[in-house]
Backbone bond lengths (Angstrom), bond angles and torsions (degrees), N, CA, C in turn:
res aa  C-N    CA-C-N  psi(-1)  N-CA   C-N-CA  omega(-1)  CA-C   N-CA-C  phi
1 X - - - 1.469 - - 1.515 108.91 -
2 X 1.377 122.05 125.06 1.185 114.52 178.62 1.363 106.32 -134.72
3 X 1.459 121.15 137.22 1.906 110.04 -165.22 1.193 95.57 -87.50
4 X 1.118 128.80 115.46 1.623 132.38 165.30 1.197 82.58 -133.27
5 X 1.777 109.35 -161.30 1.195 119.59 -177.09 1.483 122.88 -73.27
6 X 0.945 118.42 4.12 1.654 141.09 171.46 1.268 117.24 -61.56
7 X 1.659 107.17 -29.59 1.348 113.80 -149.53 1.863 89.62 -109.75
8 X 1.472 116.39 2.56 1.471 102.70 -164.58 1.658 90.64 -122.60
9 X 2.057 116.75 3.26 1.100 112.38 167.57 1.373 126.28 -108.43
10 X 1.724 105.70 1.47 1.478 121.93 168.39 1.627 107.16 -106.90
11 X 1.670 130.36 -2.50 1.008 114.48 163.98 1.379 111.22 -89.84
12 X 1.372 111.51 -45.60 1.678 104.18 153.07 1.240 151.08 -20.72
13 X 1.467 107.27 -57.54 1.312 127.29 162.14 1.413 121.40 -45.85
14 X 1.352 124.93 -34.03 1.144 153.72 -155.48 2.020 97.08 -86.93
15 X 1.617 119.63 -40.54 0.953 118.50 178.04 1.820 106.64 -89.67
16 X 0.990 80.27 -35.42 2.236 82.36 -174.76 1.619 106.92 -84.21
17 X 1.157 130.59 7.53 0.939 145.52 116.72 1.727 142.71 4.27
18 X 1.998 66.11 -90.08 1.878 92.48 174.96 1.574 105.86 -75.25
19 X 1.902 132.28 -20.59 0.942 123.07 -163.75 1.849 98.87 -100.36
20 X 1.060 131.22 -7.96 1.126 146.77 -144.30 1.943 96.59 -79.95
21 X 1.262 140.59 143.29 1.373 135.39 -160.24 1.621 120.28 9.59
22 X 1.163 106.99 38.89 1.762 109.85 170.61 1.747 115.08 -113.71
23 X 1.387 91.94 8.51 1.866 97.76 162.64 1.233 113.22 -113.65
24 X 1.364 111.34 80.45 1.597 117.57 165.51 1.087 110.39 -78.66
25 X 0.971 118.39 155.52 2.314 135.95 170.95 1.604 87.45 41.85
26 X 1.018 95.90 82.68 1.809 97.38 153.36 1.461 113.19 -98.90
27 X 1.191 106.79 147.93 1.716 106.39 -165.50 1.273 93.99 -113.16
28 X 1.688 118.38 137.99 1.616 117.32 173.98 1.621 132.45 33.39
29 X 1.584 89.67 32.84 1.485 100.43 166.19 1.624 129.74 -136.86
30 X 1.436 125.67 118.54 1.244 102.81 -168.23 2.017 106.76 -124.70
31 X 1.172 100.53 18.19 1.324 123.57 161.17 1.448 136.63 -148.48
32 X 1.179 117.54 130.22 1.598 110.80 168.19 1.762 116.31 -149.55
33 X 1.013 71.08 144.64 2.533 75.38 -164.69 1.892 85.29 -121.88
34 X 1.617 99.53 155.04 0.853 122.76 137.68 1.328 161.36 -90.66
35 X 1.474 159.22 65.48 1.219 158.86 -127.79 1.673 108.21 -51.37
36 X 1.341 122.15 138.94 1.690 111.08 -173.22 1.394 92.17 -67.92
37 X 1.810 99.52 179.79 1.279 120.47 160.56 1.574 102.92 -120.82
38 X 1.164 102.24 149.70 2.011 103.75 176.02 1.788 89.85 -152.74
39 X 1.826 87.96 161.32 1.704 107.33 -172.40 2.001 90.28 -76.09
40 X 1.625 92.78 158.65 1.483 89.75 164.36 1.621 113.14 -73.49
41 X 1.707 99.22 150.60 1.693 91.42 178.78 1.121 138.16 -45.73
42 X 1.687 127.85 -44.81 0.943 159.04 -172.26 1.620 96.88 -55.91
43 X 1.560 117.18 -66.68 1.651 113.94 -160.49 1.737 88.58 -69.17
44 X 1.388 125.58 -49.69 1.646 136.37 -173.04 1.679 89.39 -35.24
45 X 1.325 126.82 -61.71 1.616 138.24 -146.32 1.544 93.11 -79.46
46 X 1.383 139.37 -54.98 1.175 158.47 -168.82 1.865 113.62 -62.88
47 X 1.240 107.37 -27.40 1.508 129.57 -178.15 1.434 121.61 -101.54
48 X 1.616 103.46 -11.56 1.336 125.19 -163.64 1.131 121.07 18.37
49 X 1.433 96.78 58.17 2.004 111.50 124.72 0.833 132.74 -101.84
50 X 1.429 121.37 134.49 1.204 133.33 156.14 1.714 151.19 -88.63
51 X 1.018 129.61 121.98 1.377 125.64 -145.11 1.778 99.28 -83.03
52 X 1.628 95.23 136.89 1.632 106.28 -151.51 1.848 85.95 -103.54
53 X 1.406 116.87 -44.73 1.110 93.35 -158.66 2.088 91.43 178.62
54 X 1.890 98.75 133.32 1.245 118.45 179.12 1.628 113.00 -102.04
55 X 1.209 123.10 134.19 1.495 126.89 -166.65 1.569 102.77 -145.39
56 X 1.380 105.83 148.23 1.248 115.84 178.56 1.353 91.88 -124.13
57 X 1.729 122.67 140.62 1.349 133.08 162.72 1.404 119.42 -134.07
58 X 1.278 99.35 115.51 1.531 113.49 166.88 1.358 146.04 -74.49
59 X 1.098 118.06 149.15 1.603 106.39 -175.73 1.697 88.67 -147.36
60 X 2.121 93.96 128.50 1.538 104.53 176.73 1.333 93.44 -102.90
61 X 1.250 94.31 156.65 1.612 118.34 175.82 1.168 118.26 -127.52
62 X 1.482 141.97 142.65 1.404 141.19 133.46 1.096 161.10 -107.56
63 X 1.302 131.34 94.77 1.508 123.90 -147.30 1.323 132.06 -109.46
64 X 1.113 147.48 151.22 0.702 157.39 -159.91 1.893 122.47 -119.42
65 X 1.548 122.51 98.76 0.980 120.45 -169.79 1.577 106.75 -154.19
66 X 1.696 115.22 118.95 1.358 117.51 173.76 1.543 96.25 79.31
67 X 1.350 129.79 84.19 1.801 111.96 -159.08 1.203 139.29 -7.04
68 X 1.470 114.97 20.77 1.416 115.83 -173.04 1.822 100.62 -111.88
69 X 1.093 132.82 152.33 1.026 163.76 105.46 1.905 151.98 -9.38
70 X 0.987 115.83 84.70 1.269 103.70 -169.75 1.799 122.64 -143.25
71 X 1.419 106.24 120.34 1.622 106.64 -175.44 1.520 103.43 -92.01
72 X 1.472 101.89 120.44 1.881 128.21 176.37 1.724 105.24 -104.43
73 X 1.205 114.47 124.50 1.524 134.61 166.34 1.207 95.80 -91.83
74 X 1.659 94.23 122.87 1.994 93.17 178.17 2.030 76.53 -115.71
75 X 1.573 114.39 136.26 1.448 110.97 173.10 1.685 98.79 -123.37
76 X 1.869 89.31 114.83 1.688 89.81 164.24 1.702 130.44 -112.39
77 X 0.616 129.94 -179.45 2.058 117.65 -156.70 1.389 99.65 -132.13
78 X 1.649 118.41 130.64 1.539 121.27 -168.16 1.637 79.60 -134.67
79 X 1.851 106.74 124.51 1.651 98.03 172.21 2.131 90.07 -133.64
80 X 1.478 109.26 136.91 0.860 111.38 -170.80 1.347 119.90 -98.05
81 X 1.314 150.40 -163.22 1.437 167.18 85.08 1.200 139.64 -100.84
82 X 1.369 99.02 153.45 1.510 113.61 -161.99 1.640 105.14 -117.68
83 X 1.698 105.42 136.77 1.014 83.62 172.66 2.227 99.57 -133.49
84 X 1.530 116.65 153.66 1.402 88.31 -177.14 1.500 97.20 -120.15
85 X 1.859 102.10 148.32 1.537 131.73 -151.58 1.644 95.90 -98.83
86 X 1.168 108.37 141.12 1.503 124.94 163.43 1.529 125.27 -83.33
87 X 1.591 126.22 23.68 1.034 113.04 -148.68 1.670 117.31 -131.64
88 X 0.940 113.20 109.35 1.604 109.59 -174.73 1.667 119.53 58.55
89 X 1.218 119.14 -116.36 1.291 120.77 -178.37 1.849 123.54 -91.15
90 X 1.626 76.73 -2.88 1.891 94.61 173.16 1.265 112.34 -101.04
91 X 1.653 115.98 17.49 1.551 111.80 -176.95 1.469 113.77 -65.59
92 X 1.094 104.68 151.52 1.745 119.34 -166.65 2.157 121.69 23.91
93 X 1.471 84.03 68.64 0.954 93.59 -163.36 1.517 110.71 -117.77
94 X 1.379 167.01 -166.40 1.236 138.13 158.54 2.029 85.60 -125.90
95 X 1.556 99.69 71.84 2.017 107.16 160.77 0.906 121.36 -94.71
96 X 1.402 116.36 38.27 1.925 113.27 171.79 1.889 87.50 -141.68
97 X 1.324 92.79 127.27 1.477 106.46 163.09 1.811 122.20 -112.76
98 X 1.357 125.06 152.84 1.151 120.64 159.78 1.495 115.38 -144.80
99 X 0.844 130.83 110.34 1.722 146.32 177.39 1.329 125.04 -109.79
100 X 1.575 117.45 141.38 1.319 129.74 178.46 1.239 100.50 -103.34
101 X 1.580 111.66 168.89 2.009 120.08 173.55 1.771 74.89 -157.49
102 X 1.232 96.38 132.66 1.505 123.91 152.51 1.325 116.51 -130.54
103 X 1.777 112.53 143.51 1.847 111.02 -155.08 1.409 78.87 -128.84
104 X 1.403 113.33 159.67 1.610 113.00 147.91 1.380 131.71 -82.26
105 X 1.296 106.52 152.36 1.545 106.80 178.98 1.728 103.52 -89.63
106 X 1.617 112.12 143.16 1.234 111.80 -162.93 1.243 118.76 -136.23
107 X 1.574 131.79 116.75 1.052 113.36 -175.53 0.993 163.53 -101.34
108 X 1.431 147.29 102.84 1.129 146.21 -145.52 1.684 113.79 -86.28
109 X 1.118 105.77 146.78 1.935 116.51 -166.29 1.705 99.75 -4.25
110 X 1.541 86.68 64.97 1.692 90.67 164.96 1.396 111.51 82.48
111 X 1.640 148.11 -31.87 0.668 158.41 99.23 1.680 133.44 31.95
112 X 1.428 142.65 95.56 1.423 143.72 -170.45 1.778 101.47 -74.15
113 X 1.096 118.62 105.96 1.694 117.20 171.20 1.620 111.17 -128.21
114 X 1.553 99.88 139.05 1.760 112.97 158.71 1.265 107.71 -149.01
115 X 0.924 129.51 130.67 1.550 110.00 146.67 1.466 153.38 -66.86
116 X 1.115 84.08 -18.94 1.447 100.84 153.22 1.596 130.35 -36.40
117 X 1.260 111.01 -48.56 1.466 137.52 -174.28 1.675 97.87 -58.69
118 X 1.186 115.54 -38.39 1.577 141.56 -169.32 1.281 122.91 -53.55
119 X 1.607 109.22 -42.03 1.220 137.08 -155.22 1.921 105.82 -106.11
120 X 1.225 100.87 137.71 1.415 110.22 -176.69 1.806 105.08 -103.04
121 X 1.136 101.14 154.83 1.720 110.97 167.47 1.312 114.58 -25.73
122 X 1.560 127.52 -75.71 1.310 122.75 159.15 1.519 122.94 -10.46
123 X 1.205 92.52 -70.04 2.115 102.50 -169.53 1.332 106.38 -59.92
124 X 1.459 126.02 -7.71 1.648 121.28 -167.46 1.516 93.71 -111.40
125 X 1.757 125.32 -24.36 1.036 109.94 -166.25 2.180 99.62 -85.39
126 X 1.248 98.63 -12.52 1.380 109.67 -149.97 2.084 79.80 -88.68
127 X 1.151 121.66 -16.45 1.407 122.68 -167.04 1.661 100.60 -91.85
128 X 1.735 108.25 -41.54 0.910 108.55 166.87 2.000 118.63 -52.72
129 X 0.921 120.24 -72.27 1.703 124.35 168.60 1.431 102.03 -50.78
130 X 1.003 122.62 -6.97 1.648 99.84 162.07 1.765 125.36 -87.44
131 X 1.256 86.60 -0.04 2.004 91.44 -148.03 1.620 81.98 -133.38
132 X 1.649 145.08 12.63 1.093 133.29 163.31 1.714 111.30 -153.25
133 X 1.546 85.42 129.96 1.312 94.13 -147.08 1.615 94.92 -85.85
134 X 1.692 148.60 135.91 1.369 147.88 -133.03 1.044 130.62 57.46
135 X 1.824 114.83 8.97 1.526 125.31 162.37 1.110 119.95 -87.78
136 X 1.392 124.25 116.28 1.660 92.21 152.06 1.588 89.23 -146.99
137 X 1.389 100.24 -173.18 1.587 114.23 -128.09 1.548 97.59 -169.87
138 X 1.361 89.23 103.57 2.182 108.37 -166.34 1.789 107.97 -106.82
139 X 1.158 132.65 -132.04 0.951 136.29 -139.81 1.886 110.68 -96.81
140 X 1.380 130.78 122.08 1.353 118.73 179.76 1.575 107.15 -74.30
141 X 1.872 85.71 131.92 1.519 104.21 -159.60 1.879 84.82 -113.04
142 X 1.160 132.26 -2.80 1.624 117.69 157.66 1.147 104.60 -173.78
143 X 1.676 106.18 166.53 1.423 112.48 172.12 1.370 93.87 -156.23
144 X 1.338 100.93 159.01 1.123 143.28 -158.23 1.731 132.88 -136.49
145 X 1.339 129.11 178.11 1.145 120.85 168.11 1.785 99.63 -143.09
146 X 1.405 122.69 143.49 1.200 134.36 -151.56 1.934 93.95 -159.30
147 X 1.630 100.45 122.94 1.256 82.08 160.18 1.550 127.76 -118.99
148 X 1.480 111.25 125.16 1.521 124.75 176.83 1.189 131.52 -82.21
149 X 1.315 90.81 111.71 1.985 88.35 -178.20 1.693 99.13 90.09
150 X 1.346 126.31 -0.67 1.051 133.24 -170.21 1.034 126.24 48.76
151 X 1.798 104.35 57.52 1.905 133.31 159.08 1.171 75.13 -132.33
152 X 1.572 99.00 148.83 1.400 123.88 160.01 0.969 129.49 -87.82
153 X 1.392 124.25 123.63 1.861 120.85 -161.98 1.716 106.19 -131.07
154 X 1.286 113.47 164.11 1.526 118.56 176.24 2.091 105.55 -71.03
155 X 0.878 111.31 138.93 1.634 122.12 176.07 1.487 104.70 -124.43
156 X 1.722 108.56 113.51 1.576 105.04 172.46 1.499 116.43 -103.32
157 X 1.362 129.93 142.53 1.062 115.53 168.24 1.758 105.19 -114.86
158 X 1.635 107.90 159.75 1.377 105.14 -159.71 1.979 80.55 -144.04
159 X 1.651 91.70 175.31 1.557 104.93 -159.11 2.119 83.73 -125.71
160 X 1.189 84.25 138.34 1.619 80.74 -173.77 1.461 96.59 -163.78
161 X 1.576 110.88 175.02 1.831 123.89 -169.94 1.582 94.39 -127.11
162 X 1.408 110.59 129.25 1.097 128.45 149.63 1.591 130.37 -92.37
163 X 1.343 128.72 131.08 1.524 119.49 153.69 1.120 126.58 -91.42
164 X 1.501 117.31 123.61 1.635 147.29 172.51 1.050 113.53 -91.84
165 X 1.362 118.34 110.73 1.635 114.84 -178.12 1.941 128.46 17.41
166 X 1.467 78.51 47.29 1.363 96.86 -178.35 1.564 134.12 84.59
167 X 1.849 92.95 -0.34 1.584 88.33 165.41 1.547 91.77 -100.20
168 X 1.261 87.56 -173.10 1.561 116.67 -179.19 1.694 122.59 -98.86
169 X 1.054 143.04 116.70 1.541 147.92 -151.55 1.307 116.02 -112.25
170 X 1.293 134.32 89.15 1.464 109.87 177.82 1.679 111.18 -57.74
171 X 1.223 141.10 161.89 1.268 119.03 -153.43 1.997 87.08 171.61
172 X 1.408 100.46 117.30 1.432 103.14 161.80 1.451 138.97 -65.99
173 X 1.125 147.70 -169.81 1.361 133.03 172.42 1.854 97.63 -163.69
174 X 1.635 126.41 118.35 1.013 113.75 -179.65 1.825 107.45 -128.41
175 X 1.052 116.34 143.43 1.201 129.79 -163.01 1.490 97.77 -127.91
176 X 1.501 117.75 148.49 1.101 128.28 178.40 2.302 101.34 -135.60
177 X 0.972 93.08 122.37 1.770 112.50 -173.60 1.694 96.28 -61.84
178 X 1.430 113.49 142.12 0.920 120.38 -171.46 1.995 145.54 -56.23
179 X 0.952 142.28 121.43 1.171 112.23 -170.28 1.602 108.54 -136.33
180 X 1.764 96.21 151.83 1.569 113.72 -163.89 2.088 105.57 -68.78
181 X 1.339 112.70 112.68 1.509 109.47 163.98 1.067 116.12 -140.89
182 X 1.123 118.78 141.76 1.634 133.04 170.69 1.657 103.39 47.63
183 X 1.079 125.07 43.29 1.278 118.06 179.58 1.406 115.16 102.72
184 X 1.152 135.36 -55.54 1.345 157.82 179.66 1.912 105.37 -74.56
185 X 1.680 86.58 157.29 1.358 106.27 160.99 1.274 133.90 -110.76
186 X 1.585 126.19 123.89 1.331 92.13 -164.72 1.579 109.37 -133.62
187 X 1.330 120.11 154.43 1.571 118.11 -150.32 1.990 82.61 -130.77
188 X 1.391 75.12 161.10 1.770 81.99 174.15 1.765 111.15 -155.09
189 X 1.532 120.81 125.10 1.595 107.96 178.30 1.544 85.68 -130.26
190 X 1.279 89.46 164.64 1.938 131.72 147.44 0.730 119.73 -139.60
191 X 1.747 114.07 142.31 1.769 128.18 148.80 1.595 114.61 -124.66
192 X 0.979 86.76 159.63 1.869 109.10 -152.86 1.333 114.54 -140.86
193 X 1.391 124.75 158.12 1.568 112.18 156.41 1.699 114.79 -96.77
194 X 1.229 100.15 158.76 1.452 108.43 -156.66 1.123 92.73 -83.27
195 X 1.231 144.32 -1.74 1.855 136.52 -164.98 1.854 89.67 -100.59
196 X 1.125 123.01 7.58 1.619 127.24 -172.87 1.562 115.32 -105.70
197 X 1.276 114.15 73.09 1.280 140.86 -157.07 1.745 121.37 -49.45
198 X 1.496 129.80 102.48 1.172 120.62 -159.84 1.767 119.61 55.26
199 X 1.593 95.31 37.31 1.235 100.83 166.84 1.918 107.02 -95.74
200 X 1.273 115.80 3.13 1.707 119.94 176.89 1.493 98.18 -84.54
201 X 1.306 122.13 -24.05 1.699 112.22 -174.68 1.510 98.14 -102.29
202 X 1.172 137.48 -4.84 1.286 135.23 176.32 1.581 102.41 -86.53
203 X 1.916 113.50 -35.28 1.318 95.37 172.58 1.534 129.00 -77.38
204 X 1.176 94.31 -26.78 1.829 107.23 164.58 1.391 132.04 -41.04
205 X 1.741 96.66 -33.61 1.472 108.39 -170.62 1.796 109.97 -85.54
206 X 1.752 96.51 -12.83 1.250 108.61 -173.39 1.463 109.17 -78.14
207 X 1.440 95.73 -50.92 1.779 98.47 179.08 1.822 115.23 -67.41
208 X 1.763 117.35 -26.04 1.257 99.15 -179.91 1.760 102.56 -67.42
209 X 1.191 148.15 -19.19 1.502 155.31 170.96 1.047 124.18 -66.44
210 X 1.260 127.93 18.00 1.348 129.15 -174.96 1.435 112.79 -81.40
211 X 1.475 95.08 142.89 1.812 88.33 -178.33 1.749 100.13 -140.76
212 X 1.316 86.90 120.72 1.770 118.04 -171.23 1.379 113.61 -140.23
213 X 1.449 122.86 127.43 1.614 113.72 8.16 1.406 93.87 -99.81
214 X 1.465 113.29 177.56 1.478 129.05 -179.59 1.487 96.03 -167.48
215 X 1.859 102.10 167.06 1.101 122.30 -165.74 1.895 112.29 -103.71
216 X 1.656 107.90 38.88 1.567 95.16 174.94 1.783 86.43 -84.03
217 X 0.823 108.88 94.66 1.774 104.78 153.40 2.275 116.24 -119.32
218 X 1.542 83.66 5.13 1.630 84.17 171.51 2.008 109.60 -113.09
219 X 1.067 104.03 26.04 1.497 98.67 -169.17 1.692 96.61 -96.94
Protein backbone atom coordinates (compact mmCIF):
# COMPACT_ATOMS: atom_id res chain seq x y z
CA UNK A 1 0.00 0.00 0.00
CA UNK A 2 1.50 3.13 -0.81
CA UNK A 3 -0.57 6.60 -0.35
CA UNK A 4 -0.04 8.31 -3.52
CA UNK A 5 -2.76 9.14 -5.58
CA UNK A 6 -3.91 5.57 -5.77
CA UNK A 7 -4.87 5.65 -2.41
CA UNK A 8 -7.45 8.73 -2.83
CA UNK A 9 -8.91 6.63 -5.99
CA UNK A 10 -9.53 3.37 -4.02
CA UNK A 11 -10.73 5.32 -0.99
CA UNK A 12 -13.08 6.99 -3.22
CA UNK A 13 -14.23 4.26 -4.95
CA UNK A 14 -15.18 2.85 -1.80
CA UNK A 15 -17.84 5.83 -1.34
CA UNK A 16 -19.22 5.97 -5.12
CA UNK A 17 -19.61 2.66 -4.69
CA UNK A 18 -22.25 2.77 -2.07
CA UNK A 19 -23.97 5.53 -4.36
CA UNK A 20 -23.50 3.66 -7.58
CA UNK A 21 -27.24 2.14 -9.10
CA UNK A 22 -29.15 3.23 -5.88
CA UNK A 23 -30.97 6.16 -7.78
CA UNK A 24 -33.80 4.52 -9.30
CA UNK A 25 -36.94 6.67 -10.69
CA UNK A 26 -35.49 9.93 -10.29
CA UNK A 27 -38.03 12.48 -11.06
CA UNK A 28 -36.94 15.71 -13.07
CA UNK A 29 -33.45 15.26 -12.48
CA UNK A 30 -30.63 14.54 -14.71
CA UNK A 31 -27.77 15.93 -12.64
CA UNK A 32 -26.56 16.32 -9.19
CA UNK A 33 -22.80 17.13 -7.80
CA UNK A 34 -21.63 17.50 -4.61
CA UNK A 35 -19.44 20.49 -3.27
CA UNK A 36 -16.00 19.04 -1.51
CA UNK A 37 -15.33 19.22 2.05
CA UNK A 38 -11.60 20.20 3.16
CA UNK A 39 -9.92 20.80 6.84
CA UNK A 40 -9.49 24.55 7.62
CA UNK A 41 -5.95 25.68 6.57
CA UNK A 42 -4.70 26.70 9.65
CA UNK A 43 -5.54 23.21 11.75
CA UNK A 44 -4.43 21.26 7.96
CA UNK A 45 -0.89 23.55 8.30
CA UNK A 46 -0.59 23.06 12.18
CA UNK A 47 -0.97 19.06 11.94
CA UNK A 48 1.27 18.99 9.03
CA UNK A 49 -0.81 17.90 6.40
CA UNK A 50 -0.79 18.72 3.40
CA UNK A 51 -3.47 18.58 0.81
CA UNK A 52 -2.31 16.20 -2.11
CA UNK A 53 -5.11 16.38 -4.30
CA UNK A 54 -9.14 17.35 -5.09
CA UNK A 55 -11.23 14.92 -7.36
CA UNK A 56 -14.57 14.75 -8.50
CA UNK A 57 -16.10 11.17 -9.32
CA UNK A 58 -18.89 10.35 -11.23
CA UNK A 59 -21.24 7.78 -11.63
CA UNK A 60 -23.71 7.60 -14.93
CA UNK A 61 -26.77 5.99 -14.67
CA UNK A 62 -29.68 4.84 -16.82
CA UNK A 63 -33.05 4.22 -16.14
CA UNK A 64 -35.68 3.15 -17.21
CA UNK A 65 -39.25 4.18 -16.00
CA UNK A 66 -42.82 4.51 -17.76
CA UNK A 67 -40.99 3.61 -21.34
CA UNK A 68 -38.91 6.43 -21.09
CA UNK A 69 -35.37 6.55 -20.36
CA UNK A 70 -33.01 8.70 -18.66
CA UNK A 71 -29.03 9.18 -18.04
CA UNK A 72 -28.39 11.04 -14.35
CA UNK A 73 -24.69 12.18 -13.39
CA UNK A 74 -24.63 11.86 -9.71
CA UNK A 75 -20.91 14.00 -9.04
CA UNK A 76 -19.26 13.23 -5.69
CA UNK A 77 -15.84 15.05 -4.47
CA UNK A 78 -12.85 13.00 -2.75
CA UNK A 79 -10.06 15.73 -1.54
CA UNK A 80 -7.09 14.17 0.14
CA UNK A 81 -4.00 14.73 2.54
CA UNK A 82 -0.83 13.82 2.99
CA UNK A 83 1.00 13.75 5.72
CA UNK A 84 5.04 12.58 5.92
CA UNK A 85 6.05 10.20 9.08
CA UNK A 86 9.35 10.14 10.87
CA UNK A 87 9.34 6.66 11.74
CA UNK A 88 11.45 3.64 11.24
CA UNK A 89 11.22 2.29 7.79
CA UNK A 90 8.42 4.90 6.93
CA UNK A 91 10.90 7.73 7.41
CA UNK A 92 10.13 10.61 5.17
CA UNK A 93 7.61 9.05 3.64
CA UNK A 94 4.00 10.55 3.08
CA UNK A 95 2.20 7.03 5.44
CA UNK A 96 -0.49 8.91 7.02
CA UNK A 97 -3.50 9.72 4.94
CA UNK A 98 -6.69 11.77 5.64
CA UNK A 99 -9.61 12.17 3.14
CA UNK A 100 -13.08 13.54 2.82
CA UNK A 101 -16.09 12.12 0.27
CA UNK A 102 -19.08 14.28 0.05
CA UNK A 103 -22.25 12.66 -2.04
CA UNK A 104 -25.36 14.46 -2.98
CA UNK A 105 -28.55 14.20 -1.52
CA UNK A 106 -31.08 13.15 -4.22
CA UNK A 107 -34.43 13.30 -4.78
CA UNK A 108 -36.73 10.87 -5.34
CA UNK A 109 -40.73 11.64 -6.01
CA UNK A 110 -40.11 14.43 -3.72
CA UNK A 111 -38.45 12.42 -1.32
CA UNK A 112 -34.57 13.11 0.48
CA UNK A 113 -32.38 9.79 -0.50
CA UNK A 114 -28.55 8.54 -0.17
CA UNK A 115 -27.27 5.73 0.82
CA UNK A 116 -24.73 6.74 2.21
CA UNK A 117 -26.69 7.93 5.27
CA UNK A 118 -27.36 4.00 5.57
CA UNK A 119 -24.07 2.83 6.14
CA UNK A 120 -22.19 2.64 9.47
CA UNK A 121 -18.30 3.01 10.13
CA UNK A 122 -17.82 -0.66 9.74
CA UNK A 123 -19.40 -0.83 6.11
CA UNK A 124 -17.03 2.12 4.95
CA UNK A 125 -14.08 0.61 6.62
CA UNK A 126 -14.96 -2.91 5.14
CA UNK A 127 -15.38 -0.88 1.49
CA UNK A 128 -12.26 0.58 2.17
CA UNK A 129 -10.35 -3.21 2.27
CA UNK A 130 -12.31 -4.10 -0.45
CA UNK A 131 -11.14 -1.58 -3.06
CA UNK A 132 -7.24 -1.60 -1.79
CA UNK A 133 -5.31 -4.17 -2.33
CA UNK A 134 -2.48 -4.39 1.12
CA UNK A 135 -5.33 -3.13 3.31
CA UNK A 136 -6.90 -4.79 5.64
CA UNK A 137 -8.76 -3.69 8.48
CA UNK A 138 -9.58 -6.04 11.77
CA UNK A 139 -11.28 -5.41 14.86
CA UNK A 140 -12.91 -1.79 16.19
CA UNK A 141 -10.62 -0.85 18.90
CA UNK A 142 -12.84 2.64 19.77
CA UNK A 143 -15.47 4.86 19.17
CA UNK A 144 -16.27 7.91 19.71
CA UNK A 145 -18.38 10.97 18.91
CA UNK A 146 -16.78 13.96 16.89
CA UNK A 147 -18.59 16.71 15.45
CA UNK A 148 -18.20 17.21 11.54
CA UNK A 149 -19.21 19.96 9.77
CA UNK A 150 -20.62 20.76 13.12
CA UNK A 151 -23.29 17.67 13.49
CA UNK A 152 -22.26 15.25 15.67
CA UNK A 153 -21.58 11.87 14.24
CA UNK A 154 -20.25 8.34 15.48
CA UNK A 155 -16.17 8.05 14.66
CA UNK A 156 -14.78 4.39 14.54
CA UNK A 157 -11.42 3.56 14.89
CA UNK A 158 -10.21 0.04 13.75
CA UNK A 159 -6.69 -1.88 14.03
CA UNK A 160 -5.54 -3.02 10.62
CA UNK A 161 -2.07 -4.00 8.40
CA UNK A 162 -0.74 -2.03 5.85
CA UNK A 163 1.94 -2.90 3.05
CA UNK A 164 5.01 -0.56 2.68
CA UNK A 165 7.15 -1.34 0.02
CA UNK A 166 6.66 -4.67 0.88
CA UNK A 167 6.81 -4.71 4.52
CA UNK A 168 3.94 -5.06 6.48
CA UNK A 169 2.51 -1.96 8.79
CA UNK A 170 0.42 -2.32 11.64
CA UNK A 171 -1.51 0.83 10.84
CA UNK A 172 -4.98 2.15 12.13
CA UNK A 173 -7.87 3.08 9.98
CA UNK A 174 -10.58 5.64 11.34
CA UNK A 175 -13.81 6.37 9.80
CA UNK A 176 -16.32 8.74 10.85
CA UNK A 177 -20.37 7.67 9.83
CA UNK A 178 -21.97 9.91 7.71
CA UNK A 179 -23.58 13.26 8.23
CA UNK A 180 -26.47 15.40 6.58
CA UNK A 181 -25.05 19.26 5.55
CA UNK A 182 -25.99 21.80 3.37
CA UNK A 183 -27.40 19.41 1.04
CA UNK A 184 -24.64 16.93 0.87
CA UNK A 185 -23.29 14.00 2.70
CA UNK A 186 -20.28 13.99 4.15
CA UNK A 187 -17.93 11.07 5.26
CA UNK A 188 -14.43 11.41 6.48
CA UNK A 189 -11.41 8.49 6.94
CA UNK A 190 -7.71 8.04 7.89
CA UNK A 191 -5.03 5.48 7.96
CA UNK A 192 -1.88 5.76 9.67
CA UNK A 193 0.76 3.70 11.28
CA UNK A 194 0.11 2.82 14.70
CA UNK A 195 3.82 3.50 16.00
CA UNK A 196 2.59 7.47 15.29
CA UNK A 197 1.79 8.52 18.69
CA UNK A 198 -1.51 10.57 19.40
CA UNK A 199 -1.87 10.67 15.86
CA UNK A 200 -5.99 9.45 16.61
CA UNK A 201 -6.50 12.93 18.38
CA UNK A 202 -4.71 14.79 15.69
CA UNK A 203 -7.18 13.05 13.33
CA UNK A 204 -10.12 14.11 15.37
CA UNK A 205 -9.02 17.59 15.41
CA UNK A 206 -9.03 17.30 11.63
CA UNK A 207 -12.53 16.13 11.21
CA UNK A 208 -13.94 18.60 14.03
CA UNK A 209 -12.49 21.50 11.14
CA UNK A 210 -14.18 20.71 8.38
CA UNK A 211 -15.34 23.29 6.16
CA UNK A 212 -18.35 22.47 3.84
CA UNK A 213 -19.41 23.34 1.32
CA UNK A 214 -16.72 25.36 -0.51
CA UNK A 215 -15.49 26.04 -3.86
CA UNK A 216 -11.95 23.97 -4.14
CA UNK A 217 -13.39 22.19 -7.17
CA UNK A 218 -10.30 23.54 -9.37
CA UNK A 219 -7.42 22.10 -7.25
Amino acid sequence: MQLDNRTLVALALAVTLATAGCLGFLSGTTSVEASPAIVAEDTASSSDYEKAETRDLSVNRTFSAADQERTVKVTNWAVEYHKTVGIGPLADQKAAVFATFTSPEVSVFGQSFNPLSKLSTKDFAKRMQGQYQGLTVGEEVDKTTVAVAGESTNVSQFEGTATFNGQDVDVYVVVSEPVKHEGDYVVTMAVYPQAMDGEYETVKELMRNIEHPTNATDE
